[in-house]
N, C-alpha and C positions, 0 to 999 in steps of 0.2 A: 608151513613156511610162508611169510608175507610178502607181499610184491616189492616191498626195499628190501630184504633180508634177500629172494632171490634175485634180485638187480645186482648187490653188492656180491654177491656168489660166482654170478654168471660172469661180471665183471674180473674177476680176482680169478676163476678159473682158465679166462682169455690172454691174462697178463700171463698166468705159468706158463700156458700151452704153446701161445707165440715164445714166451724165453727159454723155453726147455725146445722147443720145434729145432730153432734154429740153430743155439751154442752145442745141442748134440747133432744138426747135420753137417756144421761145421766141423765139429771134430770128427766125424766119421768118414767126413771127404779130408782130411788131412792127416791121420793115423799112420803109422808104418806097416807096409804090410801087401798081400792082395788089398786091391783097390775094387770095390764090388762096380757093377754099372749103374749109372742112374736113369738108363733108360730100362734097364728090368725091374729097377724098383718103384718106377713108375706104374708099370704093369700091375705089381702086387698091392700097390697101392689101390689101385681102379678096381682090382679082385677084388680086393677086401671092403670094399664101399658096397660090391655090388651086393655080395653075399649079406653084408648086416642089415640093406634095406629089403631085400627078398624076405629073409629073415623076418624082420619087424615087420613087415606083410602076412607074413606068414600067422605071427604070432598073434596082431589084431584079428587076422579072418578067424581061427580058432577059438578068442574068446568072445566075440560074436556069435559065432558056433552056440556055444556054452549061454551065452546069454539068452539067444532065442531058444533053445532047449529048454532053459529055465522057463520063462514065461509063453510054452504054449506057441510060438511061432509068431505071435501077437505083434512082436518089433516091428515089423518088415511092412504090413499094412500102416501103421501108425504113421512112421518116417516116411512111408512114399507119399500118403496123403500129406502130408504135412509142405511136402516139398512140394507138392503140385498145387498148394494153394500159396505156398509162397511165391510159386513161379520163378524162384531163384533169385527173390528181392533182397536188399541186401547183401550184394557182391557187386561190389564197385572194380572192376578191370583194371581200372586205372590210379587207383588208389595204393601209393605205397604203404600206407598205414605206419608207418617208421616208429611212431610213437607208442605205438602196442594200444592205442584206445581204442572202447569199441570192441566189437565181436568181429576177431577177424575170420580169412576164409581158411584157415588152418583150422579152425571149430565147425563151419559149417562141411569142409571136404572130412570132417572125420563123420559128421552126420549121415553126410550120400556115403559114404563109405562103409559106416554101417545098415545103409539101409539095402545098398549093391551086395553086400554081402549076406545077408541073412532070405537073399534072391536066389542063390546060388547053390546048388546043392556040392562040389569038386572046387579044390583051390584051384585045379588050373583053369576051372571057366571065370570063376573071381579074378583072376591073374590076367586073363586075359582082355577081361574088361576095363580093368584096373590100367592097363598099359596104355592102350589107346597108342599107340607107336606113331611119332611123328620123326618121320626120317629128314626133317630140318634137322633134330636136334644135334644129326652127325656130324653138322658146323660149329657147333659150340662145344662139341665134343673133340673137333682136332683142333680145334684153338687151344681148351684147356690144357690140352697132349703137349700139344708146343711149349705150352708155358710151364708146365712141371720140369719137361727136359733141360729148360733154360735156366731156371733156381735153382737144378743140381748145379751145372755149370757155374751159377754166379755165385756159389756158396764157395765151391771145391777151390774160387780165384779171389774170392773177397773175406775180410774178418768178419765174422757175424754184425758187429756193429755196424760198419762198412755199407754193410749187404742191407740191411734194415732201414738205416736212414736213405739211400739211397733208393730203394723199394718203396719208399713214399711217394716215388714221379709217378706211379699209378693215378695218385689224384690229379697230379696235372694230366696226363694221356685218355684218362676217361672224360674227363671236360673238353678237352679240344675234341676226342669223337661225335661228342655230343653234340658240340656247337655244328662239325661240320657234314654230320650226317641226320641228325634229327632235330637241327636250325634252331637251338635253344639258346637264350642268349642270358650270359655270365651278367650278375650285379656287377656294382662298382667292388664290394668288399670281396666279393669270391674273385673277382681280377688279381684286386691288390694282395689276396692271399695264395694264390697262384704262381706270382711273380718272388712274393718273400720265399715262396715255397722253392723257385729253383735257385731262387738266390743261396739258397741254408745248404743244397746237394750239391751246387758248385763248389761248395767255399769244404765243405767235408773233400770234394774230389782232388781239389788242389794241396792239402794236406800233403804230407809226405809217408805216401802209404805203404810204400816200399821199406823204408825203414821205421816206422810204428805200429807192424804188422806182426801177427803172432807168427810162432814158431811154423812151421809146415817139412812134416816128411814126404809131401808130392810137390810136383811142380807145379809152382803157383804164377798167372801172367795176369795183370791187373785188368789191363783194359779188354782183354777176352772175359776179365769178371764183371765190368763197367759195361760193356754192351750188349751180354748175354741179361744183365738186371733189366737195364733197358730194352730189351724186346720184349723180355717176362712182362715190364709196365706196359709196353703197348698192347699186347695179347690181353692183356688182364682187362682195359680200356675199352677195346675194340671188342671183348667178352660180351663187358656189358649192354652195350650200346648194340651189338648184332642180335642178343636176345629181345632187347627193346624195340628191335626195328622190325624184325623176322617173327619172333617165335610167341611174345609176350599176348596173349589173349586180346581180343577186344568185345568191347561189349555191343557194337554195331555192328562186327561183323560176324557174329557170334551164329554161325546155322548151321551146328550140331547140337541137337537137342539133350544130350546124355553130358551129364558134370563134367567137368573138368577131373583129370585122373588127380589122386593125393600124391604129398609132396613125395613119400619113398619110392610113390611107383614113376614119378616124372627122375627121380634118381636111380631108379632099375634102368631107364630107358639112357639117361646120359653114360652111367656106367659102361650099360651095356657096349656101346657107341665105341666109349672110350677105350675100352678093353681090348675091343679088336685094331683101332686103330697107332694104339699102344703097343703093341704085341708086334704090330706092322713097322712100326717105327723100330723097335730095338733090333730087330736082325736085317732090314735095312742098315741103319748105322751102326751096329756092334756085332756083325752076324761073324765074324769072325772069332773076336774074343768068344761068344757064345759057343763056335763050334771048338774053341780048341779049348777051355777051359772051363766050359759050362754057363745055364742059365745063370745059376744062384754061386757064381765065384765072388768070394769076398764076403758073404753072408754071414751076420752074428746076432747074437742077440739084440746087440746095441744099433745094426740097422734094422732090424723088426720095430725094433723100440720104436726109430724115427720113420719107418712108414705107417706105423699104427699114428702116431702124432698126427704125420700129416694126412691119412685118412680120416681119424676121428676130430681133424679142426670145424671140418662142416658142421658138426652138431654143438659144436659148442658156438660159434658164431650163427647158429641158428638159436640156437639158446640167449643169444644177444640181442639179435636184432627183436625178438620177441618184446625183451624184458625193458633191453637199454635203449636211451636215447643216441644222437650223435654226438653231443659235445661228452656222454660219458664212453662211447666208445673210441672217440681222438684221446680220451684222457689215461685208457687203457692201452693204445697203443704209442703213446709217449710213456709211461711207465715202464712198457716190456722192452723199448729201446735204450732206457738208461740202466735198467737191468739186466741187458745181453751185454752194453757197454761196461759194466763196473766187473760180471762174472770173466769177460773176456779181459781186464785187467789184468784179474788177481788169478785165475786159474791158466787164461794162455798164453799170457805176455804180452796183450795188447796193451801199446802206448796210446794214452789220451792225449793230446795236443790242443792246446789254447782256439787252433782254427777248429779242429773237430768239435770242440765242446761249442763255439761261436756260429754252426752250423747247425747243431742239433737245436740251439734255442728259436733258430730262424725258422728251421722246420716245425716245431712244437708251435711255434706261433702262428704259420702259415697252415696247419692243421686245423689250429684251433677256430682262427678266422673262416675257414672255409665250411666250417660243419656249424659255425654259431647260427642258432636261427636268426632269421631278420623280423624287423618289424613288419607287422603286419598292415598293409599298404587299407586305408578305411575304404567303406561300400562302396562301390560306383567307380573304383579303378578299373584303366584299360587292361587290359590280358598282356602286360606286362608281367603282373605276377606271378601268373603259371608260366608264362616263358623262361623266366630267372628263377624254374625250381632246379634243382641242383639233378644233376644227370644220372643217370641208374647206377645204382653200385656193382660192381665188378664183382665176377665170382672169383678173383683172386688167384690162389692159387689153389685151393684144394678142389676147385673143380664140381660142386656140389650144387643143384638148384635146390632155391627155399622160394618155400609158395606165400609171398603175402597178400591177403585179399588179391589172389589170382594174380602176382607178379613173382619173377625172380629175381634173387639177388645171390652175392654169391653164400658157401658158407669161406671162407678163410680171414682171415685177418685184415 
């Protein structure tokens, strides 16, 4: 497959996943019936992330296994000389790489990763290497916790459409934490895109949602959906900007000698994180429903289906940022939002209105502007233009780190 062929792929598999995510968590929070919890599906959600990257650990140490078997043992001296004459050149800290040029460090941690590996005679001494356990991460672990439990909420109170344009205040919330905790300072165009952008979620909020809202067999209250979205965007915001500030690697202060752990084992570790502080949180707030009706009440296929969704978004918006640029992933998710808007039309009764459609185009354009690249400022500019680079991206909602030359972002949408 060619690097367009997968762009156009990866792109087009982002647009299903966010429109399939969210018109079936919407209808799953508004069906008749048991009402399941969304703070246990959280839980199973965090499981089931934890389990497929152990997994996928699992399965590369094995055919590592298998490869140095094949050639005599031979791998393991190669790759370590190799890396101690590189000296670890070649990994820039601070480089997003967003554009996918270049060998990123997703190629060079698969290298130490096979060369850690074919060191090791037991997966668990591998495993253990691999983890490197930084008990920071448990901060970006109960942020994520938070914001899962808040998107059930604003799903179960908002129409999918609703919920999606108005889940684009993320980009404004991650810019303002930037600016005010890692003192980065916004162009003129990311302003003025900023500003259209709350202009486009006003003009949708003022809409008359109460009667152009789909059908619902639960009790629906709008502004418990309006403010539970808005914290989700500020969690999401303050996601990123805490990894950036806390957790994100540097190259100066760098005085552990051994790699950096790969991306599924820095995902073992947030899971891990998350799981317990997940588990803590549902019988904290649901421990009743739990004990008189069980963990898994309300459970069916069709919520398996939507926490599989939302656990397997990471890999696919890791499979993005790989491939695509920004302006094609603003272009993917303006596509999924007139997508969730036309299916919640015609399947759940959602009424489009002249303000709503006048809101979406403001957002679409306030997207667009803010991810358009800028020109490039010629040789001998002040450090202006690393100041006005655009703020860390947020891991969203699904909760997921992705290693770019040794940075995270999120995987979600």
């Amino acid at each position: 497959m060619s690097f367009c062929d997968a762009k156009m792929f990866v792109l087009v598999l982002l647009v299903v996943q966010n429109t399939c995510l969210v018109l079936l968590m919407r209808y799953s929070r508004t069906r008749p019936g048991t009402m399941y919890l969304g703070s246990t599906a959280v839980c199973c959600d965090e499981a089931m992330k934890l389990v497929t990257c152990l997994g996928i650990l699992a399965v590369a140490y094995l055919q590592q296994k298998r490869k140095d078997g094949a050639d005599g043992g031979g791998g393991y001296s190669k790759l370590s000389t190799g890396e101690a004459e590189s000296g670890g050149k070649g990994v820039d800290d601070d480089d997003w790489d967003e554009e996918g040029g270049g060998k990123s460090s997703d190629d060079e941690n698969d290298n130490v990763e096979e060369a850690k590996t074919s060191g090791h005679g037991s997966f668990g001494e591998y495993l253990r290497e691999q983890l490197q356990f930084d008990y920071r991460m448990a901060g970006l672990a109960g942020i994520y916790t938070v914001q899962k439990n808040l998107l059930y909420l604003a799903i179960s109170n908002l129409d999918a459409a609703v919920f999606q344009v108005t889940y684009q205040t993320k980009i404004l919330t991650t810019a303002l934490f930037s600016v005010l905790m890692l003192k980065r300072k916004l162009s003129i165009q990311k302003i003025v895109g900023l500003l259209i952008l709350t202009l486009g979620v006003a003009l949708v909020q003022l809409d008359k949602v109460e009667e152009n809202a789909s059908k619902s067999y639960q009790e629906q209250k709008r502004w418990i959906g309006v403010l539970a979205v808005l914290g989700a965007c500020c969690t999401s915001g303050f996601g990123g900007v805490y990894f950036e500030l806390v957790l994100k690697p540097r190259a100066d202060a760098a005085s552990d000698a051994r790699p950096p752990p790969s991306v599924w084992a820095k995902n073992v570790q947030l899971s891990t994180f998350a799981l317990v502080i997940a588990l803590v949180t549902a019988f904290l707030k649901d421990h009743k429903a739990i004990l008189s009706d069980g963990f898994f009440q309300g459970y069916s296929p069709l919520v398996l289906l939507v926490i599989t969704l939302e656990a397997g978004g990471g890999l696919v918006v890791a499979a993005v940022i790989k491939y695509a640029d920004n302006i094609l992933k603003s272009f993917a998710t303006a596509v999924s939002i007139v997508t969730s808007t036309i299916v919640s039309a015609l399947v759940f009764g959602f009424t489009i209105s002249q303000l709503f459609v006048g809101g979406c185009i403001l957002v679409f354009i306030a997207i667009g502007l803010y991810s358009r690249q800028e020109k490039e400022e010629p040789k001998g500019a002040d450090a202006s233009k690393i100041a006005s680079s655009p703020p860390p991206k947020s891991a969203e909602s699904s909760g997921v780190v992705i290693t770019k030359r040794v940075s995270v972002s999120s995987f979600k949408d």
